[in-house]
VMD Tcl script that builds the backbone (N, CA, C; Angstrom):
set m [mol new atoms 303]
animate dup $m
set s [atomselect $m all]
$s set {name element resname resid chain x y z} {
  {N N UNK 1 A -62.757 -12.337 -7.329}
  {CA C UNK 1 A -62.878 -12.072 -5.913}
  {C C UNK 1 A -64.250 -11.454 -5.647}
  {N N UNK 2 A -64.921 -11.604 -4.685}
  {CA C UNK 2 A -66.278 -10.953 -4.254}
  {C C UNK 2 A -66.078 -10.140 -4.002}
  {N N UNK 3 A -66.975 -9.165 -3.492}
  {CA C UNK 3 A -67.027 -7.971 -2.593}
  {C C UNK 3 A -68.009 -7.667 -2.190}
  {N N UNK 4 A -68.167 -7.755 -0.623}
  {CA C UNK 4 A -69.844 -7.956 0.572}
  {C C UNK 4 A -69.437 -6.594 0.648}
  {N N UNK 5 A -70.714 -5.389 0.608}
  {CA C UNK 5 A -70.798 -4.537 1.529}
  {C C UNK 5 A -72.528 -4.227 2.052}
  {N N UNK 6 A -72.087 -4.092 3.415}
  {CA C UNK 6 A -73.238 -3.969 3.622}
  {C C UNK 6 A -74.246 -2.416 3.960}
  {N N UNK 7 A -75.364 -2.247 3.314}
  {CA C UNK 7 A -75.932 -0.815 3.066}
  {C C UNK 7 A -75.478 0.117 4.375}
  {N N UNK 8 A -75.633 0.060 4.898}
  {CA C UNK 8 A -75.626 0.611 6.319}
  {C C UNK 8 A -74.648 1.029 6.375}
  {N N UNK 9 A -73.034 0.445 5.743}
  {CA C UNK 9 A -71.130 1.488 6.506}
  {C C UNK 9 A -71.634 2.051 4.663}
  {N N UNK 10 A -72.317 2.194 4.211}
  {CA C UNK 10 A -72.562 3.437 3.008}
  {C C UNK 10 A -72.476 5.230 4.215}
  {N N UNK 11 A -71.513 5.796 3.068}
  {CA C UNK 11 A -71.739 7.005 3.247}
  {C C UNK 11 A -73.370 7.566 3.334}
  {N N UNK 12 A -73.545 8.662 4.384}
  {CA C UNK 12 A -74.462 9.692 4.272}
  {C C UNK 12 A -75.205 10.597 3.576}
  {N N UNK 13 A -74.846 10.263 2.397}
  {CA C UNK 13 A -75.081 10.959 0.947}
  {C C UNK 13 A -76.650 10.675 0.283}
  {N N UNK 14 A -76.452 11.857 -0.632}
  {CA C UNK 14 A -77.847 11.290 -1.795}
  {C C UNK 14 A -77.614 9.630 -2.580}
  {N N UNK 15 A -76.562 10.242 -2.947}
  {CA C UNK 15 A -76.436 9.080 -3.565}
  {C C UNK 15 A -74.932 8.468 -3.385}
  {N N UNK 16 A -74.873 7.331 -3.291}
  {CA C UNK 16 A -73.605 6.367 -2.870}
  {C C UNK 16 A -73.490 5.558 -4.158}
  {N N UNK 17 A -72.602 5.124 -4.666}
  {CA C UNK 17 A -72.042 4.212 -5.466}
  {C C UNK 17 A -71.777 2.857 -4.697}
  {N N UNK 18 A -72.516 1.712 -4.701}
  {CA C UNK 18 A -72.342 0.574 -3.856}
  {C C UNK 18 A -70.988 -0.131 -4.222}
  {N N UNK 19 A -70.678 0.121 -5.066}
  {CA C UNK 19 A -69.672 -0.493 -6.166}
  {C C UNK 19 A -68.508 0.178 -7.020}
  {N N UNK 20 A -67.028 0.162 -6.401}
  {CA C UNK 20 A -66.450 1.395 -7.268}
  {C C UNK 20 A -66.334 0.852 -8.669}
  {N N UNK 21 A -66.389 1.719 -9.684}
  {CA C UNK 21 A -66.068 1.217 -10.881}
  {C C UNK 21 A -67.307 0.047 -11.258}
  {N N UNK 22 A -67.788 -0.123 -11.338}
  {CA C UNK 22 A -68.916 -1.387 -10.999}
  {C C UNK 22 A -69.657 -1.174 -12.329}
  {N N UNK 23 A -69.882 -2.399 -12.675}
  {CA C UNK 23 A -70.953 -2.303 -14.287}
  {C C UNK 23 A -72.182 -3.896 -13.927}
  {N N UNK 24 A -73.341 -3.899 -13.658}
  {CA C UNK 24 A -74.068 -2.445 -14.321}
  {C C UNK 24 A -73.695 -1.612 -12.198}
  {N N UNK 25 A -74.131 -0.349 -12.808}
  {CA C UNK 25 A -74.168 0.578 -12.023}
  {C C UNK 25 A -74.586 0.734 -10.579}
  {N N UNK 26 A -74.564 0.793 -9.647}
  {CA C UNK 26 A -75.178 0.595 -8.517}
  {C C UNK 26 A -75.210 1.471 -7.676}
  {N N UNK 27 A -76.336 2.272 -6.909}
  {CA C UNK 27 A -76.887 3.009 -6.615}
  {C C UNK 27 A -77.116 2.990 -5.550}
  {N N UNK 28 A -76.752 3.470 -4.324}
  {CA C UNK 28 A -78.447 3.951 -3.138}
  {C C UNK 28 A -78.421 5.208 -2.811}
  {N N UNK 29 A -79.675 5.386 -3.042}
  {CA C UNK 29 A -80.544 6.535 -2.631}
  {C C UNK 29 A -81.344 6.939 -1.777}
  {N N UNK 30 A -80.507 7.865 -0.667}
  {CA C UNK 30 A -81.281 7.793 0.406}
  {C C UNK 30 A -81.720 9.432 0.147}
  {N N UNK 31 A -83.033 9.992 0.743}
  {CA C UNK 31 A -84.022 11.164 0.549}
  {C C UNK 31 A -84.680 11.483 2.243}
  {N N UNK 32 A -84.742 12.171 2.192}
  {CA C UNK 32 A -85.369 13.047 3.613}
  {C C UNK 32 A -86.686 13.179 2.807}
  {N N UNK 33 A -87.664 13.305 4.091}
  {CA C UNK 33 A -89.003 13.622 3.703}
  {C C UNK 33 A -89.325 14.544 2.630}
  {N N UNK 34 A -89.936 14.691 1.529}
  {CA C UNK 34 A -90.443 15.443 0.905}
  {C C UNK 34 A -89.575 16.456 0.373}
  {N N UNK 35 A -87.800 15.445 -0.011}
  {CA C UNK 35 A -86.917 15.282 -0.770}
  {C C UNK 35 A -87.096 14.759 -2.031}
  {N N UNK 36 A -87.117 16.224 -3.600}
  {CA C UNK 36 A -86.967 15.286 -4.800}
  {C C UNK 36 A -86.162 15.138 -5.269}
  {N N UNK 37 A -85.755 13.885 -6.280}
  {CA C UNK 37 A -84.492 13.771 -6.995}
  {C C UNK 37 A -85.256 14.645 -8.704}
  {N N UNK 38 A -84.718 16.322 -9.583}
  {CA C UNK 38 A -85.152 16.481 -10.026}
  {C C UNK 38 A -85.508 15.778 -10.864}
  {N N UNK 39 A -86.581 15.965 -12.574}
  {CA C UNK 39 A -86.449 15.217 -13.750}
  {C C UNK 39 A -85.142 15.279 -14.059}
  {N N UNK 40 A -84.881 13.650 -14.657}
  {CA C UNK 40 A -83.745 12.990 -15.670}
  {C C UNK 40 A -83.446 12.029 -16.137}
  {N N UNK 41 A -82.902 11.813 -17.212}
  {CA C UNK 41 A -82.824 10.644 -17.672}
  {C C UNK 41 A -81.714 9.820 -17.619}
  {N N UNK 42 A -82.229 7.971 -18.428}
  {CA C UNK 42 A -80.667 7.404 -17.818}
  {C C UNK 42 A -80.746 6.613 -19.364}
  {N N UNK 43 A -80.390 7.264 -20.470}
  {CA C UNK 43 A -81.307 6.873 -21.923}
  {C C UNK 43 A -79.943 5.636 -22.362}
  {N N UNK 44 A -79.193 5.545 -21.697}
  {CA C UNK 44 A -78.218 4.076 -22.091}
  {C C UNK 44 A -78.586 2.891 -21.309}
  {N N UNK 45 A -79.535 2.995 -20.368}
  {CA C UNK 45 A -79.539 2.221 -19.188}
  {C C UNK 45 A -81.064 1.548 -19.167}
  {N N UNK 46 A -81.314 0.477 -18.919}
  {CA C UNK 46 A -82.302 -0.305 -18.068}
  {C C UNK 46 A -82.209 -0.542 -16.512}
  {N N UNK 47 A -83.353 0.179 -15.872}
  {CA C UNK 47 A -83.320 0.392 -14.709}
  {C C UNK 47 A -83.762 -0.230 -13.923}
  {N N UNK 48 A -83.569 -0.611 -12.604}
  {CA C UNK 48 A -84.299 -1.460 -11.798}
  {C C UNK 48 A -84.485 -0.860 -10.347}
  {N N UNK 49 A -85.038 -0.268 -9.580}
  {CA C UNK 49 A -85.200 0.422 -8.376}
  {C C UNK 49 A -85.798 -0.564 -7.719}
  {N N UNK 50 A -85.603 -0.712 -6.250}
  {CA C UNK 50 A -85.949 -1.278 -4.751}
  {C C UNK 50 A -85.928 -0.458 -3.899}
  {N N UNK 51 A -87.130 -0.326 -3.827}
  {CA C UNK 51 A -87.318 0.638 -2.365}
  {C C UNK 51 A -87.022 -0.310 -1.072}
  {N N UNK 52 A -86.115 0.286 -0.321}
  {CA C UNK 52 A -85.683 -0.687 0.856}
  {C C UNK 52 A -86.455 -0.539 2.025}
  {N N UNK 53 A -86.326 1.377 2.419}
  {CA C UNK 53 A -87.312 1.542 3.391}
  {C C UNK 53 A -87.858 3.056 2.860}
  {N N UNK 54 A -88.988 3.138 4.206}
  {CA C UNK 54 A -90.279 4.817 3.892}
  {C C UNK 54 A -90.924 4.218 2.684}
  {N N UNK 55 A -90.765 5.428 1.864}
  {CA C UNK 55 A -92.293 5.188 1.371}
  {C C UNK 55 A -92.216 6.600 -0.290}
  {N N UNK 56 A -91.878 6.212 -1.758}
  {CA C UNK 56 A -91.211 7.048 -2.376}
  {C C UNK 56 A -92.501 7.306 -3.596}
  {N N UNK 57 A -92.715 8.407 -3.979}
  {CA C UNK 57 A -93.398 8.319 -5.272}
  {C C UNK 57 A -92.468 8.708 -6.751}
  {N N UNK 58 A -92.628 7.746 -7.244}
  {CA C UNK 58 A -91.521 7.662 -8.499}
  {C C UNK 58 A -92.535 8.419 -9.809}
  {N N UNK 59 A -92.416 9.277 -10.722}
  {CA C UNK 59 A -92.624 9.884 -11.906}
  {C C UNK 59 A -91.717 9.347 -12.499}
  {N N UNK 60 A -91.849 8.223 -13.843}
  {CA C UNK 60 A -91.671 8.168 -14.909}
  {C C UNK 60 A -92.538 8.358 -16.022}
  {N N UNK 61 A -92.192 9.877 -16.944}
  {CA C UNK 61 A -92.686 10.019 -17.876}
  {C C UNK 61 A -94.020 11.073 -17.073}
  {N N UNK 62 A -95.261 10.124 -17.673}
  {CA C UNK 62 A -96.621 10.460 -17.425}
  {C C UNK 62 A -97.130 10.052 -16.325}
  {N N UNK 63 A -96.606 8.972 -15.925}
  {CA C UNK 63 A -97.409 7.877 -14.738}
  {C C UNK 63 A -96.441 8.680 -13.546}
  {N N UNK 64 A -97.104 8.101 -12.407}
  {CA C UNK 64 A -96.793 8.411 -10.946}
  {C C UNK 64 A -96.616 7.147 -10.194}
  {N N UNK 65 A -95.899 6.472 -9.290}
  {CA C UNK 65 A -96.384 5.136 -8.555}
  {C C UNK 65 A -95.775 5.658 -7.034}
  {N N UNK 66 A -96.957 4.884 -6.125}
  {CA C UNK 66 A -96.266 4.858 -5.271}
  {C C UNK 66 A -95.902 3.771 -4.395}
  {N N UNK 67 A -94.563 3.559 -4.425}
  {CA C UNK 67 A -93.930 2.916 -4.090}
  {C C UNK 67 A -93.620 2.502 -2.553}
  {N N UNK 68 A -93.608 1.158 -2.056}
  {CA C UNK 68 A -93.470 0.823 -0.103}
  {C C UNK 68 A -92.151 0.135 -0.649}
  {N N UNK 69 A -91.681 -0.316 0.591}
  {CA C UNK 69 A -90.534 -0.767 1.044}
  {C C UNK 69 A -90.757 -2.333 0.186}
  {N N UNK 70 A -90.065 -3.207 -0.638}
  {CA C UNK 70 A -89.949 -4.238 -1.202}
  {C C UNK 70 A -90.715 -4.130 -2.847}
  {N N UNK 71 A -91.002 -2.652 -2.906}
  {CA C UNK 71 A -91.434 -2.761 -4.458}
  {C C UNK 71 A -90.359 -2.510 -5.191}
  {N N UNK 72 A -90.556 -2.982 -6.173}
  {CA C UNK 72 A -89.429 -3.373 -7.172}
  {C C UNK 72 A -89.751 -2.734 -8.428}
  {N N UNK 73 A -89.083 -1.295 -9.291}
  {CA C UNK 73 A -89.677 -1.300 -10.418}
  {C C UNK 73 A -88.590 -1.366 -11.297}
  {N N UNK 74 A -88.945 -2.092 -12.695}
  {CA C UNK 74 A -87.609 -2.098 -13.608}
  {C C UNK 74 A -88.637 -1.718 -14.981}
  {N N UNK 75 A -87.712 -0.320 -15.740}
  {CA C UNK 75 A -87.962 0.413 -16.517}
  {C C UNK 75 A -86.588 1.190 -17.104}
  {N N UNK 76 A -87.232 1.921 -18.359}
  {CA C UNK 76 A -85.968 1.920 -19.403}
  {C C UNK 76 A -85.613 3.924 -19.022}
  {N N UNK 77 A -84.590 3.856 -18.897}
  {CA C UNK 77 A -84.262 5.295 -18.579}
  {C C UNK 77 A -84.169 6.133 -19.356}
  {N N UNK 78 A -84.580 6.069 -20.843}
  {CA C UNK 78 A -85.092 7.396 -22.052}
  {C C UNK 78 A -86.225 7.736 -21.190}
  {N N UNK 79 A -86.584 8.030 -20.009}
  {CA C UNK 79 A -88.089 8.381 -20.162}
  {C C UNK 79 A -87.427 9.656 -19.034}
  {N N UNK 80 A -88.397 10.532 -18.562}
  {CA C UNK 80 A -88.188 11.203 -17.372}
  {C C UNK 80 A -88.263 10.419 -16.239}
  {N N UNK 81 A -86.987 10.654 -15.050}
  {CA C UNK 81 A -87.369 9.718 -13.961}
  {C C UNK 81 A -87.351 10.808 -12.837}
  {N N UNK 82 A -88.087 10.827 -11.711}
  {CA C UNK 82 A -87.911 11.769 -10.486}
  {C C UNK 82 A -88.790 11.161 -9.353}
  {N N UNK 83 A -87.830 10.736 -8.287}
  {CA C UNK 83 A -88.252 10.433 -7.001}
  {C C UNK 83 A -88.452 11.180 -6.273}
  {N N UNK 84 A -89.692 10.770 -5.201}
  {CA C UNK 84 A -89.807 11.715 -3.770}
  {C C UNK 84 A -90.223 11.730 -3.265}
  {N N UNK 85 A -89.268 11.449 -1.999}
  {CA C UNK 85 A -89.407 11.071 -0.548}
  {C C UNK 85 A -90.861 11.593 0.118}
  {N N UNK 86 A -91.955 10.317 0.391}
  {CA C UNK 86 A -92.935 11.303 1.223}
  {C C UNK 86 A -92.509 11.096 2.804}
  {N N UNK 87 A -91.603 10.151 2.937}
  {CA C UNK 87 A -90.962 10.175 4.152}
  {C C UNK 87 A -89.732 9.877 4.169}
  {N N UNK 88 A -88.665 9.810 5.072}
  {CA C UNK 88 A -87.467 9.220 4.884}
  {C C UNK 88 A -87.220 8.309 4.160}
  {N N UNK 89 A -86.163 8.301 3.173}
  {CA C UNK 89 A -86.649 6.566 2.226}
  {C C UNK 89 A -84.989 6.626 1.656}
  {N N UNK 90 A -85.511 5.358 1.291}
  {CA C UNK 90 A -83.734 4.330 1.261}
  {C C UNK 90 A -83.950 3.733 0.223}
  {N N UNK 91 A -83.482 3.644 -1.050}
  {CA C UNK 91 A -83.707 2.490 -2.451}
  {C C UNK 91 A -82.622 2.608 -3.035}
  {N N UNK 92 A -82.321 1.034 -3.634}
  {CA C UNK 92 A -80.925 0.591 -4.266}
  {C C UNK 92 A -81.788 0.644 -5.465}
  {N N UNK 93 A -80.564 1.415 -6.947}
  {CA C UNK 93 A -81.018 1.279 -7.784}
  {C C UNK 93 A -79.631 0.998 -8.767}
  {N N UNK 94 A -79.926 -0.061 -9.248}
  {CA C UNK 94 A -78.914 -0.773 -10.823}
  {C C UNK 94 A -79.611 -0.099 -11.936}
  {N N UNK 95 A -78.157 0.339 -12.718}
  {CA C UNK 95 A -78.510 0.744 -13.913}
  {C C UNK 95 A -77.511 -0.120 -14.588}
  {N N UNK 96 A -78.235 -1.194 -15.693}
  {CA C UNK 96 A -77.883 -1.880 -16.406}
  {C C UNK 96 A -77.920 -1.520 -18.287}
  {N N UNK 97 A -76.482 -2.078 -18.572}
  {CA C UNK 97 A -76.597 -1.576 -20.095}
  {C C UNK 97 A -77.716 -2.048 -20.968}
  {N N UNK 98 A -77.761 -1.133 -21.800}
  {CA C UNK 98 A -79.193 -1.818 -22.593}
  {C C UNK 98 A -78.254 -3.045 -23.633}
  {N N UNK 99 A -78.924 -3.750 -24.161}
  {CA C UNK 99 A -78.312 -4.338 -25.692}
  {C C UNK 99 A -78.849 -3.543 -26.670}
  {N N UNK 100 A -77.523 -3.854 -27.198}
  {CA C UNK 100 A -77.813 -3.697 -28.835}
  {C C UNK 100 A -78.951 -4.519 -30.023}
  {N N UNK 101 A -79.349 -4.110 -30.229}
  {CA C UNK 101 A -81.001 -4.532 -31.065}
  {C C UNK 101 A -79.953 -5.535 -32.411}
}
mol reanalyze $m
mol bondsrecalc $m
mol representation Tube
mol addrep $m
């Protein structure tokens, strides 16, 4: 069976679960201006973030990016991750299992 939902009847929250029970993981993250999500990691997971809307600077690790509305970054979650809002901002993020080597 499918299941449509659309971002918008998402709860008001930091973070929403798009998906109950859901594998891989699904995320949105909405931030108020010059809102951070602290350092942390997601060290089982391969990550993929979409900034939907505003405007977010992502720290993984060493590097900094900053991120607009339709950038897309996919990276491995052993590293430090911390977002933040330089303005209101909205991004769906999947956390997918890694494989086994």
């Amino acid at each position: 069976m499918s299941d449509v939902t659309a971002l918008d009847s998402l709860e008001e929250t930091t973070h929403v679960e798009v998906f109950d029970g859901g594998s891989p993981r699904t995320v949105q993250l909405r931030l108020e201006a010059d809102e951070r999500v602290p350092a942390h990691r997601h060290p089982d997971s391969n990550v993929v973030l979409l900034v939907l809307s505003g405007s977010l600077e992502l720290t993984l690790g060493d590097e900094k990016y900053d991120l607009e509305p339709d950038d897309v970054v996919r990276f491995d979650g052993d590293q430090d991750i911390s977002p933040r809002a330089v303005e209101p901002s909205t991004a769906l993020i999947v956390f997918g299992p890694k494989c086994a080597s």
